[in-house]
MIKE-246828 format. One line per 5 residues: their letters; for each residue x, y, z of N, C-alpha, C, O. Coordinates in nm, 2 decimals. Layout:
N
a	X:Y:Z:X:Y:Z:X:Y:Z:X:Y:Z; ... .
***
This chain:
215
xxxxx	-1.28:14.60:20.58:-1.21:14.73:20.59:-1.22:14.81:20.47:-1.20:14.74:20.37; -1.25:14.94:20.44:-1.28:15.03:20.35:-1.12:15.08:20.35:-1.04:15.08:20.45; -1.09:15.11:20.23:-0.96:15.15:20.09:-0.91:15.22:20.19:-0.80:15.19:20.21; -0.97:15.34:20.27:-0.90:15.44:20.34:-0.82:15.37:20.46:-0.72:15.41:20.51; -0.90:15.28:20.49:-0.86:15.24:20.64:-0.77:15.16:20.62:-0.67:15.15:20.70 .
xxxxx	-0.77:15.06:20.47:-0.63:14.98:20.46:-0.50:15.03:20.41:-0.41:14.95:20.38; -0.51:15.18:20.40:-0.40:15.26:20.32:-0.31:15.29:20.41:-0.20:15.25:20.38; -0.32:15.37:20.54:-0.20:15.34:20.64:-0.13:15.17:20.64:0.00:15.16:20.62; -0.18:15.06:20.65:-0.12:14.97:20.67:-0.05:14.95:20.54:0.06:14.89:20.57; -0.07:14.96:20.43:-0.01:14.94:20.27:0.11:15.03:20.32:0.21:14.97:20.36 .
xxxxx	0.10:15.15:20.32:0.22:15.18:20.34:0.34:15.17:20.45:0.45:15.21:20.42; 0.33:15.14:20.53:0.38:15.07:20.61:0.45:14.96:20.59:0.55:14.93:20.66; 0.40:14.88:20.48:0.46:14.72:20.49:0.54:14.77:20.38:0.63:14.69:20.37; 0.54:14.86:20.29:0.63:14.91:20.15:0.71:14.94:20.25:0.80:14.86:20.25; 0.71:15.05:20.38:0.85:15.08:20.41:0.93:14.96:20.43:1.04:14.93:20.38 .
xxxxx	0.83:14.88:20.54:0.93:14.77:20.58:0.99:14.72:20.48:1.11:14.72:20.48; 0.92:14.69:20.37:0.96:14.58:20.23:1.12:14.63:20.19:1.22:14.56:20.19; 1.11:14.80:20.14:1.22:14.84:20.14:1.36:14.89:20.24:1.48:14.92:20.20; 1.31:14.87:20.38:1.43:14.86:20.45:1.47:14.75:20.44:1.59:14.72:20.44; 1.38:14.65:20.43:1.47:14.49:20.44:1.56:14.44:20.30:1.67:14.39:20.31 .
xxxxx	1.50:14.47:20.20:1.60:14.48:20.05:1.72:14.53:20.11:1.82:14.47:20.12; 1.70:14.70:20.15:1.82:14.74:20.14:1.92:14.70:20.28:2.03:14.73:20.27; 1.86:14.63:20.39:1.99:14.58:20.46:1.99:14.44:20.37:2.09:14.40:20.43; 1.97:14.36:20.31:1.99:14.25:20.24:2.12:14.26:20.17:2.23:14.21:20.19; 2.07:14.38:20.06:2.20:14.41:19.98:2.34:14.46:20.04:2.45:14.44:19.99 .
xxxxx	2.31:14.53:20.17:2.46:14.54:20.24:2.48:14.40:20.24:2.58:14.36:20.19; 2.39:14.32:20.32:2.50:14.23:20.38:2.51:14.11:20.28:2.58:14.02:20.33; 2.47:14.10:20.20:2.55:14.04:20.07:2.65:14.11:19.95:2.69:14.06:19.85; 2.68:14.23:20.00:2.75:14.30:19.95:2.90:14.28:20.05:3.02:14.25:20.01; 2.86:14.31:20.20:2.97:14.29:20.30:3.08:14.12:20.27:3.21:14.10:20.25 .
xxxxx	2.95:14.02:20.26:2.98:13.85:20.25:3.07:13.85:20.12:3.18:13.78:20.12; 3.02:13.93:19.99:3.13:13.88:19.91:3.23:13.98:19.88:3.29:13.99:19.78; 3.25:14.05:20.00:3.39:14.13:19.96:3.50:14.03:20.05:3.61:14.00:20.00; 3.46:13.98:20.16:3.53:13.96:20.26:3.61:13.82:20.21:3.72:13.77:20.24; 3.49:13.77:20.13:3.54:13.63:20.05:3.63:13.72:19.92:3.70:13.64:19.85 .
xxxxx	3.64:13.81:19.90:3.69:13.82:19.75:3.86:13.86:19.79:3.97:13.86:19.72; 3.85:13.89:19.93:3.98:13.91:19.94:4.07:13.78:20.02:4.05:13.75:20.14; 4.17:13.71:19.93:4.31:13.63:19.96:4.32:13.64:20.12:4.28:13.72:20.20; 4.39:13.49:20.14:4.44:13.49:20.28:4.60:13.58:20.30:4.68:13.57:20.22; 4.61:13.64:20.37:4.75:13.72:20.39:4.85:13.63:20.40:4.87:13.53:20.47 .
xxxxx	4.95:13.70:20.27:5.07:13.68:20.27:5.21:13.69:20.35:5.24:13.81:20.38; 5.31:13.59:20.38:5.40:13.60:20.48:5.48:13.65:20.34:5.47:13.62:20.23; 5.62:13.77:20.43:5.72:13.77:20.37:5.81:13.64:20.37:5.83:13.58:20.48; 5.86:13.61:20.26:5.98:13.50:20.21:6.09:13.59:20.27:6.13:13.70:20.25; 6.15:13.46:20.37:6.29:13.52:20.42:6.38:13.51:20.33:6.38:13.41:20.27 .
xxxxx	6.48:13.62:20.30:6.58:13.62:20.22:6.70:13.56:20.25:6.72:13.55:20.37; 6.79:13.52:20.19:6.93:13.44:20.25:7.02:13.55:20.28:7.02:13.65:20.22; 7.10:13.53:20.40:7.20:13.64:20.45:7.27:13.66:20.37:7.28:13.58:20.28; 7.35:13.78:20.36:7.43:13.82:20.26:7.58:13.86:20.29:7.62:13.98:20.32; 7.67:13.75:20.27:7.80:13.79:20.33:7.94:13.86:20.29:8.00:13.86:20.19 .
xxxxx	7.95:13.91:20.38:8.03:13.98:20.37:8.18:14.03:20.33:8.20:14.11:20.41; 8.26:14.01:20.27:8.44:14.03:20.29:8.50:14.14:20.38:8.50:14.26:20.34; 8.56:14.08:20.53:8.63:14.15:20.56:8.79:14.21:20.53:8.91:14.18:20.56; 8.73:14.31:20.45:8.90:14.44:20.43:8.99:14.37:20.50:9.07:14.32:20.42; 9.00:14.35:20.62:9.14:14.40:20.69:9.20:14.24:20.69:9.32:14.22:20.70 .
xxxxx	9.09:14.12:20.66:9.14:14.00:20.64:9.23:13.95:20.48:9.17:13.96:20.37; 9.36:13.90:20.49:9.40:13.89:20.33:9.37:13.74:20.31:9.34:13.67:20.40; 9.37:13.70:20.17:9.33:13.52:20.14:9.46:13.52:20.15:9.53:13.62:20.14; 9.50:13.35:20.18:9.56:13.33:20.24:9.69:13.31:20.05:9.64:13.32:19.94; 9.83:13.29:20.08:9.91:13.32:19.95:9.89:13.18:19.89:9.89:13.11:19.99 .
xxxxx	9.88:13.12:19.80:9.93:13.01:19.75:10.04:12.91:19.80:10.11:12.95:19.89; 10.05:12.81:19.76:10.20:12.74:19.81:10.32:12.76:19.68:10.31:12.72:19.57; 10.42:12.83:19.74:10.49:12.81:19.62:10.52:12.65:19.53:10.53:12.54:19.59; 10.52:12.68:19.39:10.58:12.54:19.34:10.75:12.58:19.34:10.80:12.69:19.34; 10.82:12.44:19.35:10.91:12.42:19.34:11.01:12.33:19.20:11.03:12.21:19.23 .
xxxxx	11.06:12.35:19.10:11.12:12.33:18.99:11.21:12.20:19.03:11.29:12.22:19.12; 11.20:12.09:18.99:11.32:11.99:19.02:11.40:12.01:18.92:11.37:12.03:18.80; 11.56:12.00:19.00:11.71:12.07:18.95:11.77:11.92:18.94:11.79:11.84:19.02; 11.81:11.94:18.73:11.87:11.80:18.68:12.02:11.82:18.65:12.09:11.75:18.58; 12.06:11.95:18.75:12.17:11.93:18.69:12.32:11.83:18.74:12.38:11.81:18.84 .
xxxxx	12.32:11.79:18.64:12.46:11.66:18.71:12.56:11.70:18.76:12.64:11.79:18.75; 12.56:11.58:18.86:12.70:11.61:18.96:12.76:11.43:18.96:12.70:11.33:18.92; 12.91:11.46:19.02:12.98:11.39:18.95:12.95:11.25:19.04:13.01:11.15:19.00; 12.87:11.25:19.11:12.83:11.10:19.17:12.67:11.06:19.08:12.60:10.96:19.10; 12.67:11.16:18.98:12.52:11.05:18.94:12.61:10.99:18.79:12.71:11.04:18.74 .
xxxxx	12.54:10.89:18.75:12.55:10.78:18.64:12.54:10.84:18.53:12.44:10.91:18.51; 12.65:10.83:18.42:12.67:10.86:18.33:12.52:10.82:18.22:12.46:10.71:18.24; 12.46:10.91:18.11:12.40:10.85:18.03:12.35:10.97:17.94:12.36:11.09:17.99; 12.27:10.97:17.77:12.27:11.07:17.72:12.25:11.23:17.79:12.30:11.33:17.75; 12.15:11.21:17.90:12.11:11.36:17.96:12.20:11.38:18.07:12.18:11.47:18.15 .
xxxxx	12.31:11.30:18.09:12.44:11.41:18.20:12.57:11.38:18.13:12.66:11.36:18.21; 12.59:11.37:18.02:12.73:11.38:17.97:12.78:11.52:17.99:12.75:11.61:17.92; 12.87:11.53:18.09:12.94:11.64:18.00:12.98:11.70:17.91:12.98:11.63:17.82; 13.02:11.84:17.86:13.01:11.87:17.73:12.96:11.82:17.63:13.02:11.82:17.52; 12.86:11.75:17.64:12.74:11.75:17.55:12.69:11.83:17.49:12.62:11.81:17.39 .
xxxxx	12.70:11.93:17.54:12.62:12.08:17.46:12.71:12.19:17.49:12.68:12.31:17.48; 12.86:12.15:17.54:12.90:12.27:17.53:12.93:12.33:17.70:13.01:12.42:17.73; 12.86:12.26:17.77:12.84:12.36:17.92:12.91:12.25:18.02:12.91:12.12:17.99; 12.99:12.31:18.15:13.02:12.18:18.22:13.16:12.10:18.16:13.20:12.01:18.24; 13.22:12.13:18.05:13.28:12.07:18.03:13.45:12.05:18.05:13.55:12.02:17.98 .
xxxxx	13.44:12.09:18.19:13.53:12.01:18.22:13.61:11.85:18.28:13.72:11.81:18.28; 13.50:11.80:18.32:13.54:11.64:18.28:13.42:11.56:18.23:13.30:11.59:18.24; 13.45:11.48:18.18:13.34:11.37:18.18:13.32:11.25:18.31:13.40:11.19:18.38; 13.18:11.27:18.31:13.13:11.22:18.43:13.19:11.06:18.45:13.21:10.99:18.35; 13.23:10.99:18.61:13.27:10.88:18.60:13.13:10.83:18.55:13.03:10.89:18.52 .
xxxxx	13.16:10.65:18.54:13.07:10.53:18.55:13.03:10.52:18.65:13.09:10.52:18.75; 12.88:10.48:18.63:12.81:10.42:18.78:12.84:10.36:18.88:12.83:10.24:18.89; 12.87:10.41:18.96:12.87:10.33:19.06:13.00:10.38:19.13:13.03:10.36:19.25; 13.10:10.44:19.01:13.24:10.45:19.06:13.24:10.60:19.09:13.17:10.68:19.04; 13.36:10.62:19.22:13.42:10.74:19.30:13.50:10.79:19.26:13.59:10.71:19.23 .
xxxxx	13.54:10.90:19.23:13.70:10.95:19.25:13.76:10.92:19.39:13.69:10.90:19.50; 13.88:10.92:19.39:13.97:10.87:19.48:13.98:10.96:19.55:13.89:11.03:19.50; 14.02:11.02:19.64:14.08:11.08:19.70:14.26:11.05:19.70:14.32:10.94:19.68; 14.31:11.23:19.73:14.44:11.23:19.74:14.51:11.11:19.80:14.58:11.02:19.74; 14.48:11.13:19.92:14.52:10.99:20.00:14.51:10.83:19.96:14.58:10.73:19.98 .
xxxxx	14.40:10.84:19.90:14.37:10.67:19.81:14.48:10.69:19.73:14.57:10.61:19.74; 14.47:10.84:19.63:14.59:10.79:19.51:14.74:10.73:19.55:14.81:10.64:19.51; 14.76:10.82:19.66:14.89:10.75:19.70:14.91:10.60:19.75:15.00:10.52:19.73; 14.80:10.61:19.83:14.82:10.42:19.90:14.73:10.29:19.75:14.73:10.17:19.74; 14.68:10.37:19.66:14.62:10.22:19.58:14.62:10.32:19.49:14.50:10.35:19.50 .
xxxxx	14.66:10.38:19.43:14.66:10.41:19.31:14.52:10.50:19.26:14.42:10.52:19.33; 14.51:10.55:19.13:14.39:10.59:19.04:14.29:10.46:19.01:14.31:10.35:18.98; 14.17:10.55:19.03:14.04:10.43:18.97:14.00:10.47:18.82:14.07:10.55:18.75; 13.93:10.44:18.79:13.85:10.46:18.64:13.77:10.59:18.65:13.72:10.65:18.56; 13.76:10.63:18.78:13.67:10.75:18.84:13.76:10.86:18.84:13.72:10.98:18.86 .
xxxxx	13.89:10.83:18.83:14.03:10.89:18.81:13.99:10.97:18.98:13.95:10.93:19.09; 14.04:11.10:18.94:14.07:11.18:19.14:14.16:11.22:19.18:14.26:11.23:19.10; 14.18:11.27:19.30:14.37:11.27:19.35:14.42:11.40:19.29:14.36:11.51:19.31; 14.52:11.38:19.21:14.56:11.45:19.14:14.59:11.42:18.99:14.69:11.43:18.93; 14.46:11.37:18.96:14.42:11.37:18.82:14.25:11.40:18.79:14.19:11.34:18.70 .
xxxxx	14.20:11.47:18.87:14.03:11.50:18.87:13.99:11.47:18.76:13.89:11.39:18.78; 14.01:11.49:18.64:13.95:11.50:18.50:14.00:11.38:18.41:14.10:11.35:18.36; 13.84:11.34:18.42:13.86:11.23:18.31:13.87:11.31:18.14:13.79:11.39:18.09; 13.96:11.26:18.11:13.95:11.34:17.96:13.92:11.23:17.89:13.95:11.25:17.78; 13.86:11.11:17.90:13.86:10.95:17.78:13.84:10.85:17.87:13.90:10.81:17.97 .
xxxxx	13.73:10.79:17.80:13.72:10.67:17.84:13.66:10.55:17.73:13.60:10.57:17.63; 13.70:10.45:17.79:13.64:10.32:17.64:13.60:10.19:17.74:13.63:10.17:17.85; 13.51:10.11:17.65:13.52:10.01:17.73:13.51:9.90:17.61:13.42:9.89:17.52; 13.61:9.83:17.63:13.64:9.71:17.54:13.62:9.60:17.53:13.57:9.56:17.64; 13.62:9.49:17.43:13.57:9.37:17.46:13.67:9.30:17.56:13.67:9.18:17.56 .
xxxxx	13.74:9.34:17.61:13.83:9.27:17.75:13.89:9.38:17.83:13.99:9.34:17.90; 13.85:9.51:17.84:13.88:9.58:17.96:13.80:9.74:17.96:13.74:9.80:17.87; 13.81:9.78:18.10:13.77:9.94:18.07:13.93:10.01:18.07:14.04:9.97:18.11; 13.91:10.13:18.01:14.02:10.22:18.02:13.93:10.39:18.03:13.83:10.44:17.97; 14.00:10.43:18.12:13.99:10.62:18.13:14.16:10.67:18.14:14.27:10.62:18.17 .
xxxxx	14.10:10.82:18.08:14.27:10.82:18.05:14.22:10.98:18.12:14.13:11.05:18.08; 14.33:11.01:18.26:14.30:11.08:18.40:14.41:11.21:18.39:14.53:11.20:18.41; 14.35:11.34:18.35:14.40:11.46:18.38:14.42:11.49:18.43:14.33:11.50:18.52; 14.55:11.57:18.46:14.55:11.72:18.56:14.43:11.82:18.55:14.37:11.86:18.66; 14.39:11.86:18.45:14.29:11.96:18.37:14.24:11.92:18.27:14.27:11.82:18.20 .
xxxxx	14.15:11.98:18.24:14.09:11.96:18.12:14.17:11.99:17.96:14.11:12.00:17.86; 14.35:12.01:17.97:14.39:12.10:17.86:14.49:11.90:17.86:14.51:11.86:17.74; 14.52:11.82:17.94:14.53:11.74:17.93:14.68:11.70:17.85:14.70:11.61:17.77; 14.75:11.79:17.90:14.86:11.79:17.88:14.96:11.68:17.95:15.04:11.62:17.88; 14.94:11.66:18.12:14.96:11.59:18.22:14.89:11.47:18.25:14.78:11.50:18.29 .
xxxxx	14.90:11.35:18.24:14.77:11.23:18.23:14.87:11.12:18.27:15.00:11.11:18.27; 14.77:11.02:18.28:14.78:10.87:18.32:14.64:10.82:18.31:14.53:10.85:18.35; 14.73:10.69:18.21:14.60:10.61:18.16:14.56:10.50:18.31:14.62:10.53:18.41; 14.52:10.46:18.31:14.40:10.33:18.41:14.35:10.28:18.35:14.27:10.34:18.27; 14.37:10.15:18.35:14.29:10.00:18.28:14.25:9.88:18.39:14.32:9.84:18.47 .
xxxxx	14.17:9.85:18.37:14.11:9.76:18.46:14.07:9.63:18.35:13.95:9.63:18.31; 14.15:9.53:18.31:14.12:9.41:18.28:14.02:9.32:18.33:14.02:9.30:18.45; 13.93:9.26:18.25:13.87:9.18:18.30:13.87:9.10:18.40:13.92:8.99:18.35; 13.84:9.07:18.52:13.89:8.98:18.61:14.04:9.03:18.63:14.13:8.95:18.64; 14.05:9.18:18.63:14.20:9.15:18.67:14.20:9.27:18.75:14.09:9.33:18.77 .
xxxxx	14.34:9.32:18.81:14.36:9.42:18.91:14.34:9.60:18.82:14.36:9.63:18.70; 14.33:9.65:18.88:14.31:9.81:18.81:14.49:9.86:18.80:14.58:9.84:18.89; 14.51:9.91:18.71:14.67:9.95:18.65:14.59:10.11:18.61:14.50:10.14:18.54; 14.72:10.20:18.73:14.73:10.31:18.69:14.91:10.32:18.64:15.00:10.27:18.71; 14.92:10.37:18.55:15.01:10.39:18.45:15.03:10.55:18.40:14.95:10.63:18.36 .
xxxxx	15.14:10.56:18.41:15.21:10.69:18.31:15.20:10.70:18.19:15.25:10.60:18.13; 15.13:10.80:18.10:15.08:10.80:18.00:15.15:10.90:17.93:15.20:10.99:17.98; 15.15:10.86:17.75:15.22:10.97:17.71:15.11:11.01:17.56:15.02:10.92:17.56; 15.09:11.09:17.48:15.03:11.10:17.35:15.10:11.07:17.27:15.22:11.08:17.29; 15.06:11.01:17.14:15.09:11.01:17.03:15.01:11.08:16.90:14.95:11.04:16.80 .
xxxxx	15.05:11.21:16.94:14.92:11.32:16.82:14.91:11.25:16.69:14.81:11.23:16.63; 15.06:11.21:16.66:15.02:11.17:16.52:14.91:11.10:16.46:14.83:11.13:16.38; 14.95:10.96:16.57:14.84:10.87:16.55:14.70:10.91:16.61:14.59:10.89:16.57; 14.72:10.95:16.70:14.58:10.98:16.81:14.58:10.91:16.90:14.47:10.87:16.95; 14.68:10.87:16.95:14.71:10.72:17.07:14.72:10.78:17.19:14.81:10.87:17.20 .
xxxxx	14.66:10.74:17.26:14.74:10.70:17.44:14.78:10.56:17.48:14.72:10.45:17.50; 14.92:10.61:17.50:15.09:10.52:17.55:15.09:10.49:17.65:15.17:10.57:17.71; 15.05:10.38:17.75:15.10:10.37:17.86:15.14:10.22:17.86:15.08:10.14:17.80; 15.25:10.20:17.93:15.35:10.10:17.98:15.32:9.99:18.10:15.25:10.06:18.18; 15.34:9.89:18.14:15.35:9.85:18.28:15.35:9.70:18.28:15.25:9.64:18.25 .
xxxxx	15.48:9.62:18.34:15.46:9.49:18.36:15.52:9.44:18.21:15.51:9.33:18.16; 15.58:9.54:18.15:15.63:9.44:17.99:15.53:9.48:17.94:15.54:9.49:17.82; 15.41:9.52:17.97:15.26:9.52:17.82:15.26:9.63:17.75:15.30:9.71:17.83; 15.24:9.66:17.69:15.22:9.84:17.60:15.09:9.82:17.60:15.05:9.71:17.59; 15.01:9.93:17.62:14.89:9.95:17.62:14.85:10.11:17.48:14.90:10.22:17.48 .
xxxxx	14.80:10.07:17.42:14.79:10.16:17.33:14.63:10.19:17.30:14.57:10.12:17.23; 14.58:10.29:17.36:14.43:10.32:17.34:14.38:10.44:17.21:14.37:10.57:17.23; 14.36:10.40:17.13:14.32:10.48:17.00:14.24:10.52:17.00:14.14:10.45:16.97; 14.22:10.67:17.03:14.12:10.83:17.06:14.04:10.74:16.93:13.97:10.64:16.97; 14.06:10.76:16.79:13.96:10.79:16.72:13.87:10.67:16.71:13.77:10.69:16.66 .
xxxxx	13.89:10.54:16.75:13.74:10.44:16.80:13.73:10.39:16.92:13.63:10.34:16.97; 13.86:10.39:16.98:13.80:10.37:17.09:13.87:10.21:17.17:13.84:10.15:17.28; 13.94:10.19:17.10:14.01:10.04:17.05:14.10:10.04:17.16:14.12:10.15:17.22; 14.17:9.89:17.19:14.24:9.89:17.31:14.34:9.80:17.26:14.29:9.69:17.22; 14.48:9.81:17.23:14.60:9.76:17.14:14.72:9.73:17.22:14.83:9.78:17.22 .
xxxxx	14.67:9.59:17.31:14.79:9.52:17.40:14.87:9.43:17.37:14.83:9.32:17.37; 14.95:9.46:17.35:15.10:9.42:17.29:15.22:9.35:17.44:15.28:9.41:17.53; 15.21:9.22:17.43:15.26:9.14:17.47:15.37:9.02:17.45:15.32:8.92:17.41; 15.52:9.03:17.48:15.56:8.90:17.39:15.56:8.93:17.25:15.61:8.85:17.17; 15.54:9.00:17.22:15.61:9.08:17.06:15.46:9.01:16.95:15.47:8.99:16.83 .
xxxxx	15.32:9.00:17.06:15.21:8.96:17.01:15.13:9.07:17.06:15.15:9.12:17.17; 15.01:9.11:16.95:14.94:9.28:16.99:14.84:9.23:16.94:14.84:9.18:16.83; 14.70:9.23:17.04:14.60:9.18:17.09:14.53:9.32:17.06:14.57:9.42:17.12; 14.41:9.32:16.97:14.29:9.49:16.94:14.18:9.41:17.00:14.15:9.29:16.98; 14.12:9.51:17.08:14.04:9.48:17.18:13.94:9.59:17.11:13.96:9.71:17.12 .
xxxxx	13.84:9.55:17.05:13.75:9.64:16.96:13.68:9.72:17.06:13.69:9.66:17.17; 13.61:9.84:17.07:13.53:9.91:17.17:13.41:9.89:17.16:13.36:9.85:17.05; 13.34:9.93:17.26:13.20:9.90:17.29:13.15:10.00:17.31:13.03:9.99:17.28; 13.17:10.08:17.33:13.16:10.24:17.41:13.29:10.29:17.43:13.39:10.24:17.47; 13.27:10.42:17.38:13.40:10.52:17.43:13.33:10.66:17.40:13.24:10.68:17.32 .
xxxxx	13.39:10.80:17.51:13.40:10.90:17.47:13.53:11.01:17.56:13.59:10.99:17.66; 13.53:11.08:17.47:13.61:11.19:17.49:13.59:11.33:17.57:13.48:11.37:17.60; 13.65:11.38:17.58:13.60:11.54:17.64:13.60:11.64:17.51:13.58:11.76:17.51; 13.62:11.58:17.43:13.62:11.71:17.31:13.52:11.63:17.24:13.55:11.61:17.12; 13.42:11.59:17.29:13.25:11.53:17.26:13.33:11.49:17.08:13.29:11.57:16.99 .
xxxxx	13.40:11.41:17.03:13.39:11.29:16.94:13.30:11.21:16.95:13.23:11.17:17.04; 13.31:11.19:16.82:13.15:11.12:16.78:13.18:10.98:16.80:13.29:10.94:16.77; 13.06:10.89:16.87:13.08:10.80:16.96:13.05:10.67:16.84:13.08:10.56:16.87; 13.00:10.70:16.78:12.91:10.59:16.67:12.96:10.49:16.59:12.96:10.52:16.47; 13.00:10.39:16.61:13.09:10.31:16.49:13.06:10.25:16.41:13.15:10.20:16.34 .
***
């Protein structure tokens, strides 16, 4: 074949040569886009967001409640319910454990207790000795009107008519022949029998005009 005659086919196979490059390059250009792009992303569900309804109120608290110590005349005597101990309350001193006031009616059929009552509500004094208790039982707290009560050991309860002796500081009471003499300032119990007078040292005593109890 002579130069001229092979010169149509030369160019011909350049065209082809260059259409085929240039679809090559698309479609290696198409392959690595398609790879260059990530798999699609899901939205992350968010957590609900709640609400306060206005018109609903929280609910109130429980109230607290304060426990109330203050003494009454059926609890047990001891330093935190004495009467006039500080001043407040003082008009009697609280009975002993365990003991009642009488009622009107008791006083008449058995007499006063150590818890006094009746018509003597107010204990103005009490002692307790090495051989008896004694409370000595007011009208009032001004203790003008009284009767002593002694309860001997193993023995029967003696309410008695009582009188003061300011001088000494004594309460006077009588009964059965014995003098009973109870001395405010310790507390002492001075029974006088047979023209023989027996001190019965105290163990405890107090007063309503808060005397010092200490010996």
């Amino acid at each position: 074949m002579s130069w001229r005659g092979a010169r149509p086919v030369l160019l011909v196979l350049a065209v082809v040569a260059t259409l085929g490059a240039f679809g090559w390059s698309l479609l290696s250009s198409g392959g690595s886009d398609d790879e260059a792009k990530g798999p699609a992303t899901t939205p992350t569900p968010t957590a609900p967001v709640l609400s306060v309804d206005p018109s609903r109120e929280a609910p109130a608290p429980a109230p607290t409640t304060e426990p109330t110590t203050a003494p009454t005349a059926g609890e047990c005597e001891d330093d935190n319910t004495r009467f006039n101990a500080d001043g407040t309350q003082g008009d009697s001193l609280l009975p002993d454990c365990g003991q009642t006031p009488v009622s009107k009616e008791q006083q008449a059929t058995d007499g006063l207790s150590l818890a006094c009552g009746g018509d003597y509500p107010v204990i103005l004094y009490k002692s307790t000795t090495s051989g008896a208790k004694t409370s000595v039982c007011g009208k009032d707290a001004v203790g003008d009107r009284f009767r002593v009560v002694i309860r001997p050991d193993g023995g029967d309860t003696l309410d008695l008519s009582g009188s003061y002796d300011w001088r000494n500081d004594v309460y006077v009471a009588e009964g059965d022949g014995t003098r009973y003499e109870l001395h405010a300032v310790d507390g002492s119990l001075h029974v006088t029998q047979g023209g023989q007078t027996r001190v019965q040292d105290s163990k405890d005593w107090i007063s309503l005009d808060n005397e010092i109890d200490d010996l």
